[in-house]
mmCIF file of the N, C-alpha and C atoms, coordinates in Angstrom:
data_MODEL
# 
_entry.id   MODEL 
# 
loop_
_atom_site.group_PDB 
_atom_site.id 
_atom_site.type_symbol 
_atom_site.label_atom_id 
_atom_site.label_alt_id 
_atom_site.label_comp_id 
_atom_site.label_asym_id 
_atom_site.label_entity_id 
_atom_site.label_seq_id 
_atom_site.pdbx_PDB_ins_code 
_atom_site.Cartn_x 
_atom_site.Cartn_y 
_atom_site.Cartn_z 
_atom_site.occupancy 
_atom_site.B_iso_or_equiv 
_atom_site.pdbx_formal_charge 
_atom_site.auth_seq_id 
_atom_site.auth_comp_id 
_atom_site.auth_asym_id 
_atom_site.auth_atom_id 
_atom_site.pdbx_PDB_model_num 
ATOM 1   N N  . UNK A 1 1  ? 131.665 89.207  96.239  1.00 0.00 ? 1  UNK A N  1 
ATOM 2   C CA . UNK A 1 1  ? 130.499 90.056  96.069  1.00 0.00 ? 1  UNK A CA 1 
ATOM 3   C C  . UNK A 1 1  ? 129.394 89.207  95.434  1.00 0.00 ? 1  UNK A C  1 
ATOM 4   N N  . UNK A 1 2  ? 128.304 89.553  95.953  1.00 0.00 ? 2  UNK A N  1 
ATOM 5   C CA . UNK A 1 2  ? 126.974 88.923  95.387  1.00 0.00 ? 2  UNK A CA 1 
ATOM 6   C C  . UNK A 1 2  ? 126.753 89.292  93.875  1.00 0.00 ? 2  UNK A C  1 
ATOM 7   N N  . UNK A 1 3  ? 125.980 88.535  93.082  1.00 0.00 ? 3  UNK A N  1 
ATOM 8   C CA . UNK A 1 3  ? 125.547 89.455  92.056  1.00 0.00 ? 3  UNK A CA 1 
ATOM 9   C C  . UNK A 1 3  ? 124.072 89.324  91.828  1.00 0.00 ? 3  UNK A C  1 
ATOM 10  N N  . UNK A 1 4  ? 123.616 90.190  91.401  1.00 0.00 ? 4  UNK A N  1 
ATOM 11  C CA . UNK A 1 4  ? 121.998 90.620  91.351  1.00 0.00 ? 4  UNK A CA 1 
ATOM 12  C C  . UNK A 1 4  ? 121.333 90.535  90.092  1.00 0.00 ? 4  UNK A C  1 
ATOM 13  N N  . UNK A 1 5  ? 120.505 90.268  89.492  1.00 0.00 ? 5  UNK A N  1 
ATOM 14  C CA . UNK A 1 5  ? 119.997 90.222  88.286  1.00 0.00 ? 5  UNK A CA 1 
ATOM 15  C C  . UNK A 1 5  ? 118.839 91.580  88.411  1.00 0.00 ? 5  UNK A C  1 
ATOM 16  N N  . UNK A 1 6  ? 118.490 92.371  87.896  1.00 0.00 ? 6  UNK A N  1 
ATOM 17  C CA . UNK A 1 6  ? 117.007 92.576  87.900  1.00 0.00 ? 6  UNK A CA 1 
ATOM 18  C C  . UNK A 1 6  ? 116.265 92.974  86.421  1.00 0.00 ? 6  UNK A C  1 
ATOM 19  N N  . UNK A 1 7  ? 115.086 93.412  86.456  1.00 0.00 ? 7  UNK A N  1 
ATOM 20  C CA . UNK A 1 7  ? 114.072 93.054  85.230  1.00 0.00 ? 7  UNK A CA 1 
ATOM 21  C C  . UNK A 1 7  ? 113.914 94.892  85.494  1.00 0.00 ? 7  UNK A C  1 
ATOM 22  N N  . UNK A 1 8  ? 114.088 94.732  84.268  1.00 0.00 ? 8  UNK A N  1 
ATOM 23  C CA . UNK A 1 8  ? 113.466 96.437  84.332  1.00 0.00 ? 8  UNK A CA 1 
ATOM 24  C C  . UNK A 1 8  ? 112.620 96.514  82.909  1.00 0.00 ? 8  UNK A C  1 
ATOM 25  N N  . UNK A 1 9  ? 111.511 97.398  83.192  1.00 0.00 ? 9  UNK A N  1 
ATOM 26  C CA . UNK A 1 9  ? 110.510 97.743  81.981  1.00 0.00 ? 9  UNK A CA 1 
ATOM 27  C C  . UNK A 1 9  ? 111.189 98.225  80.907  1.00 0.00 ? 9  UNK A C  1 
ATOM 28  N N  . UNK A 1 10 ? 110.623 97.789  79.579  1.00 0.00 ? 10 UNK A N  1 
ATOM 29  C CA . UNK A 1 10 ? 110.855 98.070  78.580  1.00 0.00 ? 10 UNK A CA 1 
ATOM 30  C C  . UNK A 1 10 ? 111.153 99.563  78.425  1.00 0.00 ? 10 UNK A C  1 
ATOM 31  N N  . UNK A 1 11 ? 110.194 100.688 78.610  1.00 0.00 ? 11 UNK A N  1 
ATOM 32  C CA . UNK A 1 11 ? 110.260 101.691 78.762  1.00 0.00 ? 11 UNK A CA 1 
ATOM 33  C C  . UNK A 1 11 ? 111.608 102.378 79.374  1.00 0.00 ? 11 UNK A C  1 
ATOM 34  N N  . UNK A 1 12 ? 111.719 102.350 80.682  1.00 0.00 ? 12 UNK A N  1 
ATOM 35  C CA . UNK A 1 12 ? 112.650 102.343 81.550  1.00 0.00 ? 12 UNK A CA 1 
ATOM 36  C C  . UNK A 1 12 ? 114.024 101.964 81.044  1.00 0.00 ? 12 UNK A C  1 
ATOM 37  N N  . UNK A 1 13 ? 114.287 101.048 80.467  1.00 0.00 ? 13 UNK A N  1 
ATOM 38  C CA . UNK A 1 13 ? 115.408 100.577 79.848  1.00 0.00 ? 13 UNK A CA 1 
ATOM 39  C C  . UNK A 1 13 ? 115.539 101.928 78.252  1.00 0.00 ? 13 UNK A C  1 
ATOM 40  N N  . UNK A 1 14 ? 114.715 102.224 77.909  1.00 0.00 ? 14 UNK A N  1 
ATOM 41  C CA . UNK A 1 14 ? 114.751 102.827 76.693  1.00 0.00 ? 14 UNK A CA 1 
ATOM 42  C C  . UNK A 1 14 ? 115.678 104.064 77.361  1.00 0.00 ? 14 UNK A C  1 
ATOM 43  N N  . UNK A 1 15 ? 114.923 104.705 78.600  1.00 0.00 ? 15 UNK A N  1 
ATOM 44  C CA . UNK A 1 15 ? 115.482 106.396 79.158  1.00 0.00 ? 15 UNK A CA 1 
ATOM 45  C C  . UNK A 1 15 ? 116.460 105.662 79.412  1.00 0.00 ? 15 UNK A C  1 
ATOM 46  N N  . UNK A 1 16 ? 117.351 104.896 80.086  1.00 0.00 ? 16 UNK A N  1 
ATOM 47  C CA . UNK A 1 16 ? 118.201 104.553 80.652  1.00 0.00 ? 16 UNK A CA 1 
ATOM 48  C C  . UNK A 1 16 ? 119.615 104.663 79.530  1.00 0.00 ? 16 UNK A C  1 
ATOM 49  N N  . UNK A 1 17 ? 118.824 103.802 78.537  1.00 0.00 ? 17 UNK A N  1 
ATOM 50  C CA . UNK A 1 17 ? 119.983 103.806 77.623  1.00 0.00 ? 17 UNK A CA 1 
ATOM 51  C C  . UNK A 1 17 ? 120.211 105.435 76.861  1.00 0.00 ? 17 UNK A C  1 
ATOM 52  N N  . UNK A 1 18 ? 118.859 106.116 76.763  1.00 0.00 ? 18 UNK A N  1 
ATOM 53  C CA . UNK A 1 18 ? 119.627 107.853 76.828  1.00 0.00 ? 18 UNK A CA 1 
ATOM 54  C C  . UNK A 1 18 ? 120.705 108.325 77.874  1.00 0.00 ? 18 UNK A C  1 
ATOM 55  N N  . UNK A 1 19 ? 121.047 107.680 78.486  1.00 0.00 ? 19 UNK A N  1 
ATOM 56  C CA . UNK A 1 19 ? 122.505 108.189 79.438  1.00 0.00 ? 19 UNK A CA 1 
ATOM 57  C C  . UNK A 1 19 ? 123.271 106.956 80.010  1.00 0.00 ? 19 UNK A C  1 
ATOM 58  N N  . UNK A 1 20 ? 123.651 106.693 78.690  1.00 0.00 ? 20 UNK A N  1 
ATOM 59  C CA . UNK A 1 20 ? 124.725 105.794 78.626  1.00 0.00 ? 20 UNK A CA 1 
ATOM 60  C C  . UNK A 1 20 ? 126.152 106.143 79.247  1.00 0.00 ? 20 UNK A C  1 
ATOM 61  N N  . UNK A 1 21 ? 126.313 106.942 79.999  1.00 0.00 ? 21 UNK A N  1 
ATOM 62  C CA . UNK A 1 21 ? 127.491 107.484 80.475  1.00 0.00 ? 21 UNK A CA 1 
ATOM 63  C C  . UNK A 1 21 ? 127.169 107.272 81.882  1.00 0.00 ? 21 UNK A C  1 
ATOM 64  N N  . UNK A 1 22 ? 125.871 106.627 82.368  1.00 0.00 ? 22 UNK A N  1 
ATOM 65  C CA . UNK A 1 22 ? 126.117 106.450 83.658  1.00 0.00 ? 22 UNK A CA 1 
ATOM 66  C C  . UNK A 1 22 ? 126.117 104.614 83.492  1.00 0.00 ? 22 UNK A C  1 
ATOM 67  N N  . UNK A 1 23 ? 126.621 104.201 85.093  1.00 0.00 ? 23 UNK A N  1 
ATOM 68  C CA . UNK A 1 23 ? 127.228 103.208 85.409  1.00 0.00 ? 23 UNK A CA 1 
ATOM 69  C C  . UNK A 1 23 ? 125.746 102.350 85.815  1.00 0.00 ? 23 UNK A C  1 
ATOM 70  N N  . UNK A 1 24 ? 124.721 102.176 85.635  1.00 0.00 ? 24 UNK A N  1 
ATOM 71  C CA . UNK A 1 24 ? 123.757 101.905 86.173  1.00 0.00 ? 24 UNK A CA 1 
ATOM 72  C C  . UNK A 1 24 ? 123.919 101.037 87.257  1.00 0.00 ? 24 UNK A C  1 
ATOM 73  N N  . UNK A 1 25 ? 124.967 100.159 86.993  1.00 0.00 ? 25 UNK A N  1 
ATOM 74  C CA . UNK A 1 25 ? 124.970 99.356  88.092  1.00 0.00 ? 25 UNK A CA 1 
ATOM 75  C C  . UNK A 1 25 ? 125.163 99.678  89.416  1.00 0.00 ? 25 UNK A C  1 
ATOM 76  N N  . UNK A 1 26 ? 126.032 100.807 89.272  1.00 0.00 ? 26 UNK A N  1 
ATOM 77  C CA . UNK A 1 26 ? 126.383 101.633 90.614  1.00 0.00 ? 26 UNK A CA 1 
ATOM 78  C C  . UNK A 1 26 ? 125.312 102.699 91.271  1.00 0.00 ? 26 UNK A C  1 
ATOM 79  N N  . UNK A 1 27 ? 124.294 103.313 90.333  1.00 0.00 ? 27 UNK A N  1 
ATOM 80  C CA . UNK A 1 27 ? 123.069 103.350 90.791  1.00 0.00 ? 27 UNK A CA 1 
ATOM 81  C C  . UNK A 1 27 ? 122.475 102.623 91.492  1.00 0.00 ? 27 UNK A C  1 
ATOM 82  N N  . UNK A 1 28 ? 122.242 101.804 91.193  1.00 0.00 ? 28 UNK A N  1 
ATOM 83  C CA . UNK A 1 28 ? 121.639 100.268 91.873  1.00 0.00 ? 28 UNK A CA 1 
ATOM 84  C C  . UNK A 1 28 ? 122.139 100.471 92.965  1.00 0.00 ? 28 UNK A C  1 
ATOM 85  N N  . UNK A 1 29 ? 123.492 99.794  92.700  1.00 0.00 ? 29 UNK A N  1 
ATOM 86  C CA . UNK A 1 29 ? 124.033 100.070 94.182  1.00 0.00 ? 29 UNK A CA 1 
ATOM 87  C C  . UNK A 1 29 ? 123.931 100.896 95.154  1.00 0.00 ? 29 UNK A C  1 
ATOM 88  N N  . UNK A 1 30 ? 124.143 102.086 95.055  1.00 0.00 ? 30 UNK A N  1 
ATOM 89  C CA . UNK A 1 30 ? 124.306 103.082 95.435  1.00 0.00 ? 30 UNK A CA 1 
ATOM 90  C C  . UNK A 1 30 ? 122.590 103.299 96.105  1.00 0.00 ? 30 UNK A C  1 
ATOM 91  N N  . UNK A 1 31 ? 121.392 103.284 95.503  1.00 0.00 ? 31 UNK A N  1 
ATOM 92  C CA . UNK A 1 31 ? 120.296 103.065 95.872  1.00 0.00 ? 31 UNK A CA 1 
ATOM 93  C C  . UNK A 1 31 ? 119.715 101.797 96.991  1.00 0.00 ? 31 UNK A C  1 
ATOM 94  N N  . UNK A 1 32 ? 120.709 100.886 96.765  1.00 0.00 ? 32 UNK A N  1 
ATOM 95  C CA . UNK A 1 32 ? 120.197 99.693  97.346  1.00 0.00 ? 32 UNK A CA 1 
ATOM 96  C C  . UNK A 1 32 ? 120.707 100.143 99.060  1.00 0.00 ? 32 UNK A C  1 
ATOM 97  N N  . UNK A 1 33 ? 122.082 100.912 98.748  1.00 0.00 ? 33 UNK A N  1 
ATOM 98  C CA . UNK A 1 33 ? 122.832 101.061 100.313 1.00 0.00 ? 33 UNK A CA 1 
ATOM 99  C C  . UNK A 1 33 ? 121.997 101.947 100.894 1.00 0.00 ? 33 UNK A C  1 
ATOM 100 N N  . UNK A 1 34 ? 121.604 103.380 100.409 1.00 0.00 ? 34 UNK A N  1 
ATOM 101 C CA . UNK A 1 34 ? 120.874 104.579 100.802 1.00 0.00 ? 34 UNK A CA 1 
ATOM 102 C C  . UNK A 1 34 ? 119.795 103.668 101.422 1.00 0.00 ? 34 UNK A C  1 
ATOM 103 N N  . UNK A 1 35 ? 118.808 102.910 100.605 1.00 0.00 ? 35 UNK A N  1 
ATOM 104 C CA . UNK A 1 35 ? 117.877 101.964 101.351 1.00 0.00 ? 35 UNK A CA 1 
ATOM 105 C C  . UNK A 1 35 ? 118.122 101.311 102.677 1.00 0.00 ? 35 UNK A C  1 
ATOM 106 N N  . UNK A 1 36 ? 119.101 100.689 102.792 1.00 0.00 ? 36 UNK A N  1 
ATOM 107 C CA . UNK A 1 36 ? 119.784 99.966  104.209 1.00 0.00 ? 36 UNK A CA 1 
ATOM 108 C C  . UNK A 1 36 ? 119.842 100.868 104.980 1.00 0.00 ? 36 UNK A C  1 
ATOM 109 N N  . UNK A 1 37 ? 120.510 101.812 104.578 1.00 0.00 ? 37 UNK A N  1 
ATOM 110 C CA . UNK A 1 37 ? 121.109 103.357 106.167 1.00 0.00 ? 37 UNK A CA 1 
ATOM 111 C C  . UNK A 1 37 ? 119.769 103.630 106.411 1.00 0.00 ? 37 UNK A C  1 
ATOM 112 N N  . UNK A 1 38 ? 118.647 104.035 105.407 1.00 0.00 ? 38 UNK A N  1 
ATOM 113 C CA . UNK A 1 38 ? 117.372 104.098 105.946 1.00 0.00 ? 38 UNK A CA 1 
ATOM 114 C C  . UNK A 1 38 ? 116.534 103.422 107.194 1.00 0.00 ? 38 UNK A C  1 
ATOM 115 N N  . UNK A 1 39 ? 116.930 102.116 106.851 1.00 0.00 ? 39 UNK A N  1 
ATOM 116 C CA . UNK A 1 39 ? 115.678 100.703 107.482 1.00 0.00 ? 39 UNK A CA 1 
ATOM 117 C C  . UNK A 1 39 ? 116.560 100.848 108.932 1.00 0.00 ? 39 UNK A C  1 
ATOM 118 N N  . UNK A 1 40 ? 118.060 100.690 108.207 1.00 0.00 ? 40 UNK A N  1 
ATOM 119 C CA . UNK A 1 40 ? 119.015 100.487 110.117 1.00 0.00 ? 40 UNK A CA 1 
ATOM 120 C C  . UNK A 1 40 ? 118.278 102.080 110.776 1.00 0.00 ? 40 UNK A C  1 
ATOM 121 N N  . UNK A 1 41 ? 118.135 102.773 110.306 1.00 0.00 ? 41 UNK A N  1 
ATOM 122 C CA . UNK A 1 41 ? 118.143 103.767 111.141 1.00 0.00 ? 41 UNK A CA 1 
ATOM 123 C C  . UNK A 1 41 ? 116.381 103.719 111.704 1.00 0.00 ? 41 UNK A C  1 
ATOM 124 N N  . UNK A 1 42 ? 115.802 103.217 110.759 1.00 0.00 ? 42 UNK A N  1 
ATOM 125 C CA . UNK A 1 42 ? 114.645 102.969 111.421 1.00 0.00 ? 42 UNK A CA 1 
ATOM 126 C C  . UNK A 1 42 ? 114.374 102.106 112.396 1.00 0.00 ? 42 UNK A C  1 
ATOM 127 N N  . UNK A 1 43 ? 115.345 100.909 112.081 1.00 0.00 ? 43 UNK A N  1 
ATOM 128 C CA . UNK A 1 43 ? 115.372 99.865  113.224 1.00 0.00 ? 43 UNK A CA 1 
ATOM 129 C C  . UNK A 1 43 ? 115.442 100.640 114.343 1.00 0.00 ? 43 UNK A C  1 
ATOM 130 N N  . UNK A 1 44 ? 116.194 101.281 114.096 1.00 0.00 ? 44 UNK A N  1 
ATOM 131 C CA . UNK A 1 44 ? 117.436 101.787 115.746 1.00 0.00 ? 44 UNK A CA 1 
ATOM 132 C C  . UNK A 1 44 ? 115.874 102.739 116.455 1.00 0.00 ? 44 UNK A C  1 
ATOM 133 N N  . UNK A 1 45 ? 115.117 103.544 115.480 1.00 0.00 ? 45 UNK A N  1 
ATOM 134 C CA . UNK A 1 45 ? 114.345 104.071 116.175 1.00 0.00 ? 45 UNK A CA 1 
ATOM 135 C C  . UNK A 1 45 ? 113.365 103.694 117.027 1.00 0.00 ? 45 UNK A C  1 
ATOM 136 N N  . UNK A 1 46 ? 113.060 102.268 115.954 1.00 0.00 ? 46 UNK A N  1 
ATOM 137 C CA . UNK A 1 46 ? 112.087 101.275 116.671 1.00 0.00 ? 46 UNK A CA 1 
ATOM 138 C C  . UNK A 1 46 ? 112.193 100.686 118.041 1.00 0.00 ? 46 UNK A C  1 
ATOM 139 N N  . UNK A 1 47 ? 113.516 100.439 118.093 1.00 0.00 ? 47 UNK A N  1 
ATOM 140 C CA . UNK A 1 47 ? 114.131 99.466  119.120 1.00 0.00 ? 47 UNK A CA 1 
ATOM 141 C C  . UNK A 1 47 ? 113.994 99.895  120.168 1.00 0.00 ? 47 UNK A C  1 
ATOM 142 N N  . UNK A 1 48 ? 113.930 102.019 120.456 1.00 0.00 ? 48 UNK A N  1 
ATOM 143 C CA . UNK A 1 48 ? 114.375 102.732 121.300 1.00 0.00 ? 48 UNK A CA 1 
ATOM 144 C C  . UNK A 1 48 ? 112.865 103.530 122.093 1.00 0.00 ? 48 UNK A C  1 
ATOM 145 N N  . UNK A 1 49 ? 111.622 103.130 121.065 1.00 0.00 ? 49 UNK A N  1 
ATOM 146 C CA . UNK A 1 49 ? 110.466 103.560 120.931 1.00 0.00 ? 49 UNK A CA 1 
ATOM 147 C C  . UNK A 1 49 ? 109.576 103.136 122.034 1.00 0.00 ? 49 UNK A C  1 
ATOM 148 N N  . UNK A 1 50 ? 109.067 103.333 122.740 1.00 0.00 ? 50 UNK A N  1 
ATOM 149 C CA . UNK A 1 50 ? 107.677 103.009 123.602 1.00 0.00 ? 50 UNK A CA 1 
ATOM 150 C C  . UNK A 1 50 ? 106.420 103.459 123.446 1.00 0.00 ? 50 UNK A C  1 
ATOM 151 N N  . UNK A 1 51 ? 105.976 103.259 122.326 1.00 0.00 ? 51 UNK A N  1 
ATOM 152 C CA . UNK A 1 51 ? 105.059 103.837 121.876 1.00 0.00 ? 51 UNK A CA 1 
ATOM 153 C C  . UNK A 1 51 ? 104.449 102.622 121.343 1.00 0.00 ? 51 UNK A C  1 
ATOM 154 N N  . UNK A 1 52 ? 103.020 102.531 122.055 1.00 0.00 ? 52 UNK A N  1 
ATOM 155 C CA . UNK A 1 52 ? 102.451 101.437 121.334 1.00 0.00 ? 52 UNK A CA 1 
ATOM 156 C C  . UNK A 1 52 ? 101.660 101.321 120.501 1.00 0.00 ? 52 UNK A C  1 
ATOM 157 N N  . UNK A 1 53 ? 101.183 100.756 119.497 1.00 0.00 ? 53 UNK A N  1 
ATOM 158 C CA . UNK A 1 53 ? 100.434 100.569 118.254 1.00 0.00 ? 53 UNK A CA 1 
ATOM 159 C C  . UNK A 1 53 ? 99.233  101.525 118.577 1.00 0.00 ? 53 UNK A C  1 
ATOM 160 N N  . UNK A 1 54 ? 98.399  101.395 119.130 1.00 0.00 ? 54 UNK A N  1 
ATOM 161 C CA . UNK A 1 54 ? 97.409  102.630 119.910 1.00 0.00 ? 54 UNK A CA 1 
ATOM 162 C C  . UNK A 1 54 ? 98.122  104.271 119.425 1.00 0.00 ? 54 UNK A C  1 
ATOM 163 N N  . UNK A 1 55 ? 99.223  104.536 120.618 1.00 0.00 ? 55 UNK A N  1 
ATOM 164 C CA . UNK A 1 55 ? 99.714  105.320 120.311 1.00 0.00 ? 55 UNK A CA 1 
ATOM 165 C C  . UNK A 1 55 ? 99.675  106.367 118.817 1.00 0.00 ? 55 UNK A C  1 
ATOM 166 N N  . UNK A 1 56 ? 100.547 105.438 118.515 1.00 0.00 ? 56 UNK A N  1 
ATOM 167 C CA . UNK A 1 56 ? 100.765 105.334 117.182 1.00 0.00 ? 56 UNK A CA 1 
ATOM 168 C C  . UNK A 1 56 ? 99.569  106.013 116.518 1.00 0.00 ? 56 UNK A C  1 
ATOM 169 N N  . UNK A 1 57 ? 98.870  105.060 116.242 1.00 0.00 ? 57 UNK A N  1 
ATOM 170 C CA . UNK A 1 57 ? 97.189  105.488 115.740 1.00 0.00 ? 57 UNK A CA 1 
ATOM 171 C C  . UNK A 1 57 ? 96.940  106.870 116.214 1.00 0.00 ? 57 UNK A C  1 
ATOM 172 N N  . UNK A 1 58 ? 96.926  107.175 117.261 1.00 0.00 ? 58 UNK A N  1 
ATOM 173 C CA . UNK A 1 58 ? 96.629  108.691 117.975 1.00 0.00 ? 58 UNK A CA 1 
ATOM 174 C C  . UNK A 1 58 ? 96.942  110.049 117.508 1.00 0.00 ? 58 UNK A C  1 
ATOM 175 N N  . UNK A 1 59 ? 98.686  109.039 117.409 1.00 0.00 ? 59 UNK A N  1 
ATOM 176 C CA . UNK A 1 59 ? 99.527  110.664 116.750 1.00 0.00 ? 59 UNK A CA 1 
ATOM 177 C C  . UNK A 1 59 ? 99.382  110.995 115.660 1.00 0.00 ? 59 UNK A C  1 
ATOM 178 N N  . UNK A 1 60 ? 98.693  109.597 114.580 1.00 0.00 ? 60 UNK A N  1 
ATOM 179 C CA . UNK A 1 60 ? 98.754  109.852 113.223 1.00 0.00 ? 60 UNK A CA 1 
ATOM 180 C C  . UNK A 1 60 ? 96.828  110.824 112.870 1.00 0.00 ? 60 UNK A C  1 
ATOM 181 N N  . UNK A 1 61 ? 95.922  110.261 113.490 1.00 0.00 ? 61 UNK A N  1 
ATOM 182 C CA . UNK A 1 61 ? 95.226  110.742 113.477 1.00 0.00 ? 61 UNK A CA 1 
ATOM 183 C C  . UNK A 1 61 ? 95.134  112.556 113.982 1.00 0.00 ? 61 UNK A C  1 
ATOM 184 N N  . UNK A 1 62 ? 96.409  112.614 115.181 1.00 0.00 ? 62 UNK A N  1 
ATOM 185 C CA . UNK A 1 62 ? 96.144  114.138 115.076 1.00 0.00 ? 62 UNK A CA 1 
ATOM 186 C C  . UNK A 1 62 ? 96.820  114.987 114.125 1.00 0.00 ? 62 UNK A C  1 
ATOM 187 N N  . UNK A 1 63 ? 98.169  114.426 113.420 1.00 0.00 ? 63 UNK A N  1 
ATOM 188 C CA . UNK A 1 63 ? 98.463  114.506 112.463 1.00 0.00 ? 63 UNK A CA 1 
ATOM 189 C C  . UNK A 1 63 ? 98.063  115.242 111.187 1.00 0.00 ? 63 UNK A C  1 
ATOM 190 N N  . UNK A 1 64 ? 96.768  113.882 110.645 1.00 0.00 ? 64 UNK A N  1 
ATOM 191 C CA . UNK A 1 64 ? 96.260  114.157 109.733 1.00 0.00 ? 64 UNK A CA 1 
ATOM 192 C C  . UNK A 1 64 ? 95.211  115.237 109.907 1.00 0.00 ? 64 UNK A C  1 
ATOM 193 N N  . UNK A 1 65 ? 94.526  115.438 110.739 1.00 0.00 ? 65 UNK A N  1 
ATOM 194 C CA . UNK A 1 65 ? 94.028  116.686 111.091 1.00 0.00 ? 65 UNK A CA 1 
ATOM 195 C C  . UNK A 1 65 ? 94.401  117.740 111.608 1.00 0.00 ? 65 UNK A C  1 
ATOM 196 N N  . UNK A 1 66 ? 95.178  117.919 111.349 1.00 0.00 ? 66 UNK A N  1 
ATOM 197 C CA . UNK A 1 66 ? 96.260  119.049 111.072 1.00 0.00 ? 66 UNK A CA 1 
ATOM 198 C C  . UNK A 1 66 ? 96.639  119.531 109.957 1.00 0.00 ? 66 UNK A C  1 
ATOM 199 N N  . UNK A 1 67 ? 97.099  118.514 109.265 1.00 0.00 ? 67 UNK A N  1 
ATOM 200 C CA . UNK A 1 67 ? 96.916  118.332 107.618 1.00 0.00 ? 67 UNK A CA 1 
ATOM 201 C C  . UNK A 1 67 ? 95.986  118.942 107.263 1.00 0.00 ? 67 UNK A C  1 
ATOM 202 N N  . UNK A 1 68 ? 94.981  118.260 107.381 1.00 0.00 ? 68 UNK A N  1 
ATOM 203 C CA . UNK A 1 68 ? 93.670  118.695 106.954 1.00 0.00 ? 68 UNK A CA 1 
ATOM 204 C C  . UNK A 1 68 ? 93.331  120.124 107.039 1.00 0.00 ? 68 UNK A C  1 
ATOM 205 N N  . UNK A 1 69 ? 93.344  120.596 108.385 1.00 0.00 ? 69 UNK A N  1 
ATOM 206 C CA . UNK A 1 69 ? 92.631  122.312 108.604 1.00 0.00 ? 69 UNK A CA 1 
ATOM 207 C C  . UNK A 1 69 ? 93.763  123.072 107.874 1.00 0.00 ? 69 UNK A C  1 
ATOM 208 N N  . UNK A 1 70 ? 94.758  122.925 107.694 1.00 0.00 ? 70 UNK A N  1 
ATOM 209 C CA . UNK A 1 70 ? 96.181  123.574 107.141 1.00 0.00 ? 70 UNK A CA 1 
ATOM 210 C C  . UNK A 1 70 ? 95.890  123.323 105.425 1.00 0.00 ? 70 UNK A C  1 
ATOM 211 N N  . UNK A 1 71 ? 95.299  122.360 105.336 1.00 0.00 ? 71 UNK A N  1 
ATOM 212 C CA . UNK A 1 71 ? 95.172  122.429 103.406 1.00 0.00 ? 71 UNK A CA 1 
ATOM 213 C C  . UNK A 1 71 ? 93.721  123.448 103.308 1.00 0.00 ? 71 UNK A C  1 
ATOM 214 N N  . UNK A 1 72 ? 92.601  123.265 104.185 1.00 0.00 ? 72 UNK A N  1 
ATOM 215 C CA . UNK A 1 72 ? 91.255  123.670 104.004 1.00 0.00 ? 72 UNK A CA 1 
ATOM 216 C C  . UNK A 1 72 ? 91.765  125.087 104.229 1.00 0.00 ? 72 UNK A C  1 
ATOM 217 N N  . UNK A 1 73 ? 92.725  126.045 105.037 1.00 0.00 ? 73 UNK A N  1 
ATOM 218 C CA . UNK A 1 73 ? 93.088  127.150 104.804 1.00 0.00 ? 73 UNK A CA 1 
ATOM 219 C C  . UNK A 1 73 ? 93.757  127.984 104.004 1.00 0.00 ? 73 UNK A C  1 
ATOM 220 N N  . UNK A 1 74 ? 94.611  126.977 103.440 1.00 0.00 ? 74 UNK A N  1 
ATOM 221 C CA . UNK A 1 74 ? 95.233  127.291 101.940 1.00 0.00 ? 74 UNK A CA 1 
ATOM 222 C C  . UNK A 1 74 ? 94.190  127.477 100.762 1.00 0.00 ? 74 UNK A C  1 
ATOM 223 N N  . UNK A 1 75 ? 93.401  126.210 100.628 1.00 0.00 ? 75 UNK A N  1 
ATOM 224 C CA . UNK A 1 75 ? 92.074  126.081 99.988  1.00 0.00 ? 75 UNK A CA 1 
ATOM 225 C C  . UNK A 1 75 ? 91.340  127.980 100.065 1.00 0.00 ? 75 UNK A C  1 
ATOM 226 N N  . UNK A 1 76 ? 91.369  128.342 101.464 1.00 0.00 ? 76 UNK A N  1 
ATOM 227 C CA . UNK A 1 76 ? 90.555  129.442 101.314 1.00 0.00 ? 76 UNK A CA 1 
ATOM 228 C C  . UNK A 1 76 ? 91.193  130.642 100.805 1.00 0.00 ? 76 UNK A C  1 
ATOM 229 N N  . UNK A 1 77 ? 92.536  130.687 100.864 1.00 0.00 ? 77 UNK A N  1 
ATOM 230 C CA . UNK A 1 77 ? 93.250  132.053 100.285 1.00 0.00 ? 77 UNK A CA 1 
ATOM 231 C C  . UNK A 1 77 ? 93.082  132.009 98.931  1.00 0.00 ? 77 UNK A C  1 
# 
C-alpha cells in the first residue's frame, strides 16, 4: 500500500481532533475512493458521448436559463 502524507489547516485539525473516535485516515480513504467511482464513471460517460464542445455550450446555456426564469418566479411569490 502507498502511503500519503497530507497538510491540513490548523483550524481543521482542531474540529478533527473533537472526534477522536473517528479513524481519519479511513475517511481519507474512503473519500479518496468515492472520488475515483466518480471520475471512472465520468470517464465512461465521456467516452460514450457525441456531443461536441459547441454542443455542450448550447445545453448549458439553455440550462441556465431555465434556472434563471424558475428563480425570477420564485423571486415573485
Amino acid at each position: 500500500m502507498v502511503s500519503m502524507t497530507l497538510s491540513i489547516p490548523a483550524p481543521l485539525a482542531q474540529r478533527m481532533k473533537k472526534h477522536s473516535e473517528l479513524n481519519w485516515s479511513d475517511v481519507a480513504r474512503q473519500a479518496i475512493k468515492q472520488k475515483i467511482r466518480d471520475l471512472d464513471l465520468l470517464d465512461k460517460l465521456v467516452a460514450k458521448s457525441q456531443m461536441t464542445s459547441r454542443d455542450v455550450e448550447e445545453l448549458d446555456d439553455v440550462i441556465k436559463k431555465g434556472l434563471w426564469q424558475r428563480h425570477k418566479e420564485l423571486m415573485k411569490a
